[in-house]
LONU-865746 format. One line per field, with one value per residue (C-alpha): residue in three letters; x, y, z. Coordinates in Angstrom, 3 decimals. Layout:
# LONU-865746
residuo	[ALA; ...]
x	[X; ...]
y	[Y; ...]
z	[Z; ...]
END
This chain:
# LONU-865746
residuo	[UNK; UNK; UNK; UNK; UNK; UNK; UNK; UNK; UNK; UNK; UNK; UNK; UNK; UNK; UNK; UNK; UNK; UNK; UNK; UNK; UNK; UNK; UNK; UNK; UNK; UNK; UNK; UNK; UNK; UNK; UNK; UNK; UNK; UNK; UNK; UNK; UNK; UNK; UNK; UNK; UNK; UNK; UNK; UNK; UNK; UNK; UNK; UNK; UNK; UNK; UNK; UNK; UNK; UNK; UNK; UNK; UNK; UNK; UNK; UNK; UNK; UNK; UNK; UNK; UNK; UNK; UNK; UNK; UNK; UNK; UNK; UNK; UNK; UNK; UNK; UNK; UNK; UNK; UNK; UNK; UNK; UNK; UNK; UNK; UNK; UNK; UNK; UNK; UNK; UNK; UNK; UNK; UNK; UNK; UNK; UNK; UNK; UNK; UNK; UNK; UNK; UNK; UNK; UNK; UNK; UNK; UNK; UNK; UNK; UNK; UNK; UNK; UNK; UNK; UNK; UNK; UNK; UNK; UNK; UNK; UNK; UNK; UNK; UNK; UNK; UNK; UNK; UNK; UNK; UNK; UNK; UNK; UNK; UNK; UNK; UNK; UNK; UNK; UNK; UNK; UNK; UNK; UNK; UNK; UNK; UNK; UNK; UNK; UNK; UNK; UNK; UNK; UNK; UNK; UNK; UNK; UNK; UNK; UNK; UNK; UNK; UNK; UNK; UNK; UNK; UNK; UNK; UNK; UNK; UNK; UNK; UNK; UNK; UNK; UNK; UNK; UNK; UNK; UNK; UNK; UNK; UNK; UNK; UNK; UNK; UNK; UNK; UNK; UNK; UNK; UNK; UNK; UNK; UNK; UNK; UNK; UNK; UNK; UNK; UNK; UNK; UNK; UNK; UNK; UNK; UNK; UNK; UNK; UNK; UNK; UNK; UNK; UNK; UNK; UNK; UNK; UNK; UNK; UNK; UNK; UNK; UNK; UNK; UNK; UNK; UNK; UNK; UNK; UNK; UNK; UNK; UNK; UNK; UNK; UNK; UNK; UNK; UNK; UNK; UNK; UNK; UNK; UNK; UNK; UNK; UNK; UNK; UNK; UNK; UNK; UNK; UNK; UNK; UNK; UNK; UNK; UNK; UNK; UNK; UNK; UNK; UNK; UNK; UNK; UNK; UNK; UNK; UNK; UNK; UNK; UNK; UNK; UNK; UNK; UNK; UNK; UNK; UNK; UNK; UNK; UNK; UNK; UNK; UNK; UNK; UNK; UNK; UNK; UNK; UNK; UNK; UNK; UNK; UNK; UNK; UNK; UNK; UNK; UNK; UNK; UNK; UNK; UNK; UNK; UNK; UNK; UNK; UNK; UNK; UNK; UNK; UNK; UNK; UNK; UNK; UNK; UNK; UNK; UNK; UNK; UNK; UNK; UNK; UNK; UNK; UNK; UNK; UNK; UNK; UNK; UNK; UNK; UNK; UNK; UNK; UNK; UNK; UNK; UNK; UNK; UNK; UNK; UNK; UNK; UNK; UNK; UNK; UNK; UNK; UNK; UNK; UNK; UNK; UNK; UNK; UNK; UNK; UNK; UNK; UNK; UNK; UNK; UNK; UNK; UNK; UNK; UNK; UNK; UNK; UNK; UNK; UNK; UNK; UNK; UNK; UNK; UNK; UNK; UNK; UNK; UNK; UNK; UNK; UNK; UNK; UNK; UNK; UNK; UNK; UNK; UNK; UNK; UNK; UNK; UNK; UNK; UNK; UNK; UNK; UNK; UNK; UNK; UNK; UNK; UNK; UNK; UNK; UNK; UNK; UNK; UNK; UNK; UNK; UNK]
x	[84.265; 85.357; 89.458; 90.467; 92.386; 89.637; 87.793; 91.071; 92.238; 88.883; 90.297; 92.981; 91.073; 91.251; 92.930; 95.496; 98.478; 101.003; 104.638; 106.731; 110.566; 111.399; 114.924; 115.251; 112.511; 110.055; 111.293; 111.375; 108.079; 106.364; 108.154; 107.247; 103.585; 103.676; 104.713; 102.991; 99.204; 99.325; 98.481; 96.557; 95.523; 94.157; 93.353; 95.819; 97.300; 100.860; 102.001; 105.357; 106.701; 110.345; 112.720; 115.714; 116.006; 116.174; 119.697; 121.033; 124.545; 127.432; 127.846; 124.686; 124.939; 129.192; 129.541; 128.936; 126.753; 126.914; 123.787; 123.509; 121.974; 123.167; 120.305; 120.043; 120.662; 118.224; 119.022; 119.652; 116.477; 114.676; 116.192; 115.716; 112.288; 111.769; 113.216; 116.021; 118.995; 120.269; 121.780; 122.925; 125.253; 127.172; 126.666; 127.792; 131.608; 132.461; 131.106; 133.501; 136.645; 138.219; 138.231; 134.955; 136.741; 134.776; 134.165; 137.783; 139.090; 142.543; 145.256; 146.723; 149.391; 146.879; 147.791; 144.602; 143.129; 139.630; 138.067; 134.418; 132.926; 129.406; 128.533; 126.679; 122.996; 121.085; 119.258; 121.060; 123.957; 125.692; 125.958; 126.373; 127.350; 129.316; 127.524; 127.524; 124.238; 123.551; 123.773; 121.407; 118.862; 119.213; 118.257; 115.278; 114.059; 114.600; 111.899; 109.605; 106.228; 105.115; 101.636; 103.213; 104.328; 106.923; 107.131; 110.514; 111.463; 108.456; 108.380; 105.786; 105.822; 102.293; 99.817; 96.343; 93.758; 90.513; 87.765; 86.328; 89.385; 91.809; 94.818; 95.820; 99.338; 100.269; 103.248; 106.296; 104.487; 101.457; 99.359; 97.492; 96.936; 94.440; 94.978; 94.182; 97.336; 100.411; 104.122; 106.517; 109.663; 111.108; 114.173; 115.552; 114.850; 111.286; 108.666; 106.029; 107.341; 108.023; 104.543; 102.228; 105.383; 107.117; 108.131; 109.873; 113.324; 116.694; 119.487; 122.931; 124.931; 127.659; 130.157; 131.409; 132.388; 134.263; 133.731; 134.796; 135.502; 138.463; 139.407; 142.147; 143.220; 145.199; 142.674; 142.423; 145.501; 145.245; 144.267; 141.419; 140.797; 139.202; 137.934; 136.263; 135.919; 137.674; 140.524; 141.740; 143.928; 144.055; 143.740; 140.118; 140.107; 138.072; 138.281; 135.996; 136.965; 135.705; 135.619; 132.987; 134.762; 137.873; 138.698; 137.038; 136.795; 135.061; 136.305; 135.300; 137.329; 135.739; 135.953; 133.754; 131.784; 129.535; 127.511; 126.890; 128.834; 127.697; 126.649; 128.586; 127.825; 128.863; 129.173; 131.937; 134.155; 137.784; 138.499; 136.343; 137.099; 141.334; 140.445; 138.857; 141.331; 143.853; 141.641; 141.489; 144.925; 145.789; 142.763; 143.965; 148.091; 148.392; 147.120; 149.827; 149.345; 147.279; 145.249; 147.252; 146.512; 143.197; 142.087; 144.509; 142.863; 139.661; 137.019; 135.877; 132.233; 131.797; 133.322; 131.016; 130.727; 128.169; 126.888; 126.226; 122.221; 119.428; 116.298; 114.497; 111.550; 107.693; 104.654; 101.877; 99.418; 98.092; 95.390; 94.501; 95.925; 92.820; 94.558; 95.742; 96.189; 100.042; 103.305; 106.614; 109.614; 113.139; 115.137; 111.590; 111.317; 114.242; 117.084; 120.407; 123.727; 126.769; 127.834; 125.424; 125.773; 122.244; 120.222; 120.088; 119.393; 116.289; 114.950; 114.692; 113.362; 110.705; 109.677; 109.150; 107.637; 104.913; 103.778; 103.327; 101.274; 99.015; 98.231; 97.757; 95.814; 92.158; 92.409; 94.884; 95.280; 96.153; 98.836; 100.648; 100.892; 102.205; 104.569; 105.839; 106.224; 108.694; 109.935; 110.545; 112.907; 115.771; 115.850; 116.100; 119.056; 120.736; 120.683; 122.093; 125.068; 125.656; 126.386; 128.495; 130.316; 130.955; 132.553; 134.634; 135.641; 137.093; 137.803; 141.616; 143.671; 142.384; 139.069; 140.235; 141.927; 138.903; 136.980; 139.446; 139.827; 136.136; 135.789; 138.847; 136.726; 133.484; 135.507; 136.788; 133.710; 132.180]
y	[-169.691; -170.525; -169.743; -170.143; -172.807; -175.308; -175.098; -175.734; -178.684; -180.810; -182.910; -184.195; -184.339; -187.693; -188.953; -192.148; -192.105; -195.150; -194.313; -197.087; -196.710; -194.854; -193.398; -189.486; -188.909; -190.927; -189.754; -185.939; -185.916; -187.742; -185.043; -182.018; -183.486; -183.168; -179.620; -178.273; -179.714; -178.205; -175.637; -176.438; -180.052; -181.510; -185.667; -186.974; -189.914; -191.598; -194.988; -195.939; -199.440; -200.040; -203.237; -202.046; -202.116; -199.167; -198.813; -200.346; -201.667; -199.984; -201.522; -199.880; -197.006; -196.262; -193.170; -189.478; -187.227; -183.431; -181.429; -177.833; -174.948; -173.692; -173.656; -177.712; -178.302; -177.273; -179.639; -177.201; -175.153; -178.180; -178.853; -175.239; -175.714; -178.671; -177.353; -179.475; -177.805; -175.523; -179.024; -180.628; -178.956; -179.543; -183.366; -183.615; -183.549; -180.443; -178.774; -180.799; -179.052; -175.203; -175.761; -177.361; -178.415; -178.195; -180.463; -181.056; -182.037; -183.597; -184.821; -188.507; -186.773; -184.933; -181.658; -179.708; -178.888; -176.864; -176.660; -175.649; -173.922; -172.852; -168.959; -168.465; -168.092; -166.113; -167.317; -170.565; -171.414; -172.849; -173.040; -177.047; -179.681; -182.950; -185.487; -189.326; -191.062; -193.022; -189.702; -187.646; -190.826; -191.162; -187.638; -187.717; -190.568; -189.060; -185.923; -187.941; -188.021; -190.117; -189.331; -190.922; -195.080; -196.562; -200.417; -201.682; -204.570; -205.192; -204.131; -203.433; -206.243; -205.799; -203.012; -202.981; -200.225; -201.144; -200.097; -197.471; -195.837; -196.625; -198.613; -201.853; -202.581; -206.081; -206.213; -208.828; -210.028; -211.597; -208.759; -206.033; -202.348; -199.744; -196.187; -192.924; -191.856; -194.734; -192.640; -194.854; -193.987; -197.507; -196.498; -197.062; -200.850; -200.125; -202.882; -200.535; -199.122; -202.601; -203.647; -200.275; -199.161; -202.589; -201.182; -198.271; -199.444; -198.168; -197.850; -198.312; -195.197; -197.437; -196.835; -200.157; -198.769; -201.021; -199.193; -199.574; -197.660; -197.695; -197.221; -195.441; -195.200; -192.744; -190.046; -190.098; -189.582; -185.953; -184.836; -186.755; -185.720; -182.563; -182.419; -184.663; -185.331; -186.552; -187.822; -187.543; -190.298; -189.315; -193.079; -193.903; -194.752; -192.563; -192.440; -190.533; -189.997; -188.361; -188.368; -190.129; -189.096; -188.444; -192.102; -193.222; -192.647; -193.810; -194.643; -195.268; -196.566; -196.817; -197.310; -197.004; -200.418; -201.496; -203.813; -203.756; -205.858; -208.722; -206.637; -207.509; -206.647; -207.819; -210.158; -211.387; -214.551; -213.685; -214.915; -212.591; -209.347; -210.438; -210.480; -206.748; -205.346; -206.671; -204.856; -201.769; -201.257; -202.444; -200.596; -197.548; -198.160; -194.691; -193.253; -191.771; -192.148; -192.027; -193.912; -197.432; -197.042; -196.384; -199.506; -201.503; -200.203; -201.470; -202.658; -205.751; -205.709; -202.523; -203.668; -204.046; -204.100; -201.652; -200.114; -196.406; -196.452; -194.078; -193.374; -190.231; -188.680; -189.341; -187.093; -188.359; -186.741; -186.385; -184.953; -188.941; -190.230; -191.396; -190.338; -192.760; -193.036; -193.573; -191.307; -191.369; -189.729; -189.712; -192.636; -194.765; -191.952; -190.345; -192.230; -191.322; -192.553; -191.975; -189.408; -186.838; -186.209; -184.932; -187.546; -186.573; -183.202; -184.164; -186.929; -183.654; -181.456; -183.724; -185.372; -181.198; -180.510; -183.036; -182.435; -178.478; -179.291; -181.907; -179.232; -176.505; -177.878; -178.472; -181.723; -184.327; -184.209; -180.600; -181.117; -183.758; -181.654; -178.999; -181.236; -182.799; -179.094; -178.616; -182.345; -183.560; -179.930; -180.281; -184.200; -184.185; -181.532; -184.010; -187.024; -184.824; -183.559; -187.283; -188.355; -185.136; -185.698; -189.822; -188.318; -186.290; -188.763; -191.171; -188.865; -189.372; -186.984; -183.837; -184.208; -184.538; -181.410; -179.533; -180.373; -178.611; -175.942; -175.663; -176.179; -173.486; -171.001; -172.190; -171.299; -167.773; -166.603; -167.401]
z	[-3.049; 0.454; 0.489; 4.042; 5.518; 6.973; 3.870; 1.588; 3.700; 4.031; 1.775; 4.095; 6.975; 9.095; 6.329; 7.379; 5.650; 5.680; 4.783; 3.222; 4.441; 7.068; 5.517; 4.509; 2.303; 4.589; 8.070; 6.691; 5.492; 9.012; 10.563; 8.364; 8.629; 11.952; 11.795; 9.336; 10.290; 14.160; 12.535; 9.443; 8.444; 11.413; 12.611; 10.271; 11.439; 10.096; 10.090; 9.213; 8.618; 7.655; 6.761; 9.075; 12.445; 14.459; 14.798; 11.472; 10.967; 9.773; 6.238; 5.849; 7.563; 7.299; 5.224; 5.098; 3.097; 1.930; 2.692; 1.124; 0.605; -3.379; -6.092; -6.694; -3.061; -0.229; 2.456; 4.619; 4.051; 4.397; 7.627; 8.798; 8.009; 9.776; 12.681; 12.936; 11.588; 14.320; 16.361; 13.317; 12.685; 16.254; 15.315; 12.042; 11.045; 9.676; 12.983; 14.881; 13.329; 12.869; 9.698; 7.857; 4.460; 1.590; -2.214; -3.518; -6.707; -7.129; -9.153; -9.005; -6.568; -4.472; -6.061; -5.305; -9.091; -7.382; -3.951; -3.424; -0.533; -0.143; 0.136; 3.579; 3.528; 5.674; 8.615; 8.109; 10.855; 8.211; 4.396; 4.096; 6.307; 5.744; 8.004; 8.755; 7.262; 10.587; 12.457; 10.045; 10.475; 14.448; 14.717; 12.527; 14.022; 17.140; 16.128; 14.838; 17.231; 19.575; 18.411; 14.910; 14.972; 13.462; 12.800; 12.535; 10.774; 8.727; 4.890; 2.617; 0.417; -1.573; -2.731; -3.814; -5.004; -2.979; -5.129; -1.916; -3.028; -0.490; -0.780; 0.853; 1.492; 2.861; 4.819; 5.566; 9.219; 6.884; 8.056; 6.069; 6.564; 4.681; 3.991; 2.209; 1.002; 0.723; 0.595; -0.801; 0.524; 0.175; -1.939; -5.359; -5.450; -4.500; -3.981; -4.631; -7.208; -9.277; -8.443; -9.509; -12.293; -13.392; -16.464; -14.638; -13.709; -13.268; -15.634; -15.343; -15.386; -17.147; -14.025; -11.312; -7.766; -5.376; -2.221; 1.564; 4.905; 6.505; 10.119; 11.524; 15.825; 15.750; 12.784; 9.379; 7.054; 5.229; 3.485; 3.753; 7.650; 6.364; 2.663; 0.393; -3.053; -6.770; -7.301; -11.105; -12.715; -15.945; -16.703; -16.405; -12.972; -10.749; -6.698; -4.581; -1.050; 2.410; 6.248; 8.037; 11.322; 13.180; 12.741; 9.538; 6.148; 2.803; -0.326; -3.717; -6.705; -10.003; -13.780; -16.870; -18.028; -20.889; -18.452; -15.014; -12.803; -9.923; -6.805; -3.580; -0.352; 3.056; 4.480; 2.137; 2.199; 2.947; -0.477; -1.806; 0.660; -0.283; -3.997; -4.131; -2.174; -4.126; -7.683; -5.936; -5.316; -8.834; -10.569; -8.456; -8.387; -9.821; -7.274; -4.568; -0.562; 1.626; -1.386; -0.653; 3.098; 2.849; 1.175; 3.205; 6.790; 5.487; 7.560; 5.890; 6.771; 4.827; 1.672; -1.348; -5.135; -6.622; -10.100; -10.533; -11.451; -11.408; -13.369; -14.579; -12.014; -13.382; -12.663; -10.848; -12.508; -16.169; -18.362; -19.189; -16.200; -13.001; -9.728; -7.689; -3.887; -4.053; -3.862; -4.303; -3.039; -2.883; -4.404; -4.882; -7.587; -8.657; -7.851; -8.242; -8.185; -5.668; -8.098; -7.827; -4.442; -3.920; -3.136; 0.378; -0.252; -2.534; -0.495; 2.825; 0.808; -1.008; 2.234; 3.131; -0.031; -0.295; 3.035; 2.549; -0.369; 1.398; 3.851; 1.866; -1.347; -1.958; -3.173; -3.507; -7.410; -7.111; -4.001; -6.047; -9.247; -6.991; -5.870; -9.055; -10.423; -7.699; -7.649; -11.110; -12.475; -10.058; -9.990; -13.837; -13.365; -10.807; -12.916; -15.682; -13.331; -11.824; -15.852; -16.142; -13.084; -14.162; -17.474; -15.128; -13.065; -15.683; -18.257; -19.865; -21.983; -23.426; -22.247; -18.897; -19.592; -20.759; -18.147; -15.686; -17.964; -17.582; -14.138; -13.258; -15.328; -13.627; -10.373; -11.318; -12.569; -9.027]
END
């Protein structure tokens, strides 16, 4: 048997791939393409078409995420890998301060209960980074290739196996396109995904976030300016907190629910924008400063109502199951909710991940078997932490004080 690298990869050869969504997962697997077939799978072309604009607006775009490197987390690996990461870190937030902050939990009071801070890594210029999403997505859009196309503004509204084997995806112009492979990377409401999987939908993670950014002239109050994370009632109300940058910052209150709630999102009326600023301050009147003047400096475009949801990861391959020319990654798979605070990480290193294997398998059964092997383990483990991490948020009496028992012995023993 022939085991070298041409041989391996005829599979994959001119093979056209079309990549639905052009977000994290989708932008970091165009790019790790790229990399990875100079110097192994060869005439593969990419087409990309996404629903946003190129530069997307700041409701959208207004908050901050935490890439890492620990066990669960290896955004920063990912980005290493992709050649990206030794800039990044100058751009994102934490590299624009002495001190980079870290994961915080706090009392009502803002009496610091636990602060985490990632152990350096070598070869990595950094252990994690806190960075704005819109900055993150400018710069991978920024490495993608010109050799690779991107077609803003037009969504993937359709898909069809053809019976030569390819698939045909119509798009939002009235306009079709055929491929090999179709990547959807078209997020956690994905069309694709409700078309080929309709019985595969999300669930509510039985927590309501009202949710804004605020702005601030003269910097962010502290302690907010520097870390992010929890902040414990006691009461069942949870609020999440971090720095976007030196002048903004998000915020998040929440409580537990039976049923999801009406989603909101800008543009609002000024009865409604009036009417949740008014619930979050009650919802979170326990809460002592800077909480009151962060919901008041509120930027009313950014203000929205949303539901903690995710959904479980599924294999794309089975004994009984025929093989079929689609993928997914990131959020169009696995999504997760605000609470885990990995989706980021995930959506790099799957975008990585299912790229290496394309290049590197002899067929494309086996490359995404390889991939859900590596895929499906820590994106079970992440929805599992997001529901731990709700409980923590609203938990009230003495299993509030367990958990920080538990957390305080998690932190010693580290």
């Amino acid at each position: 048997m022939d085991d070298s690298p041409s041989a391996l990869n005829q599979f994959a050869a001119g093979m056209r791939i079309i990549v639905a969504g052009a977000g994290i997962a989708g932008l970091s697997f165009v790019i790790a393409l790229r990399k990875q077939r100079l110097t192994s799978c060869t005439h593969i072309t990419v087409t990309v078409y996404e629903r946003d604009p190129r530069e997307v607006s700041i409701e959208r775009e207004g908050y901050s995420l935490s890439i890492r490197s620990d066990g669960l987390s290896g955004g920063m690996q990912a980005l290493n890998k992709l050649g990206l990461l030794d800039s990044m870190p100058a751009a994102s937030y934490t590299g624009s301060q002495g001190n980079a902050g870290g994961f915080t939990l706090w009392d009502k009071d803002w009496n610091e209960i636990m602060k985490m801070k990632s152990s350096p890594i070598e070869g990595l210029p950094a252990p994690s980074m806190r960075i704005a999403r819109n900055v993150l997505r400018r710069m991978l859009v920024d490495a993608v290739s010109s050799e690779d196309t991107i077609h803003w503004m037009t969504t993937c509204t359709g898909v069809a196996q053809l019976p030569s084997g390819k698939v045909q995806v119509q798009l939002s112009n009235g306009q079709v396109d055929d491929c090999d492979l179709l990547v959807a990377a078209d997020g956690a409401h994905s069309r694709i995904r409700s078309i080929l999987r309709p019985d595969d939908n999300l669930s509510f993670a039985a927590a309501v976030c009202i949710a804004g950014n605020s702005r601030f002239l003269s910097g962010v109050p502290e302690p907010v300016n520097r870390d992010w994370g929890c902040v414990l009632s006691g009461n069942g109300t949870g609020l999440f907190v971090s720095p976007v940058d030196q002048h903004s910052a998000v915020w998040s209150v929440s409580y537990l629910a039976e049923e999801p709630r009406k989603r909101m999102k800008p543009p609002l009326s000024n009865q409604d924008i009036d009417c949740l600023i008014r619930e979050s301050l009650d919802r979170g009147k326990s809460f002592a400063q800077p909480f009151r003047t962060l919901v008041q400096a509120t930027d009313p475009s950014t203000l929205m109502v949303l539901n903690a949801v995710d959904k479980q990861p599924f294999s794309h391959a089975g004994r009984n199951q025929k093989p079929v020319s689609v993928v997914f990654i990131g959020d169009s798979n696995h999504a997760v909710s605000p609470f885990a605070g990995n989706g980021a990480n995930m959506a790099l290193m799957d975008g990585w991940e299912l790229a290496e294997q394309i290049c590197k398998s002899n067929s494309l059964p086996d490359a995404l078997a390889a991939y859900d092997a590596s895929s499906m383990p820590r994106s079970k483990s992440t929805v599992r932490m997001s529901h731990w991490s709700i409980a923590l948020a609203h938990a009230q009496g003495w299993k509030l004080t367990l958990y920080i028992y538990l957390l305080r012995l998690v932190k010693l023993f580290f």
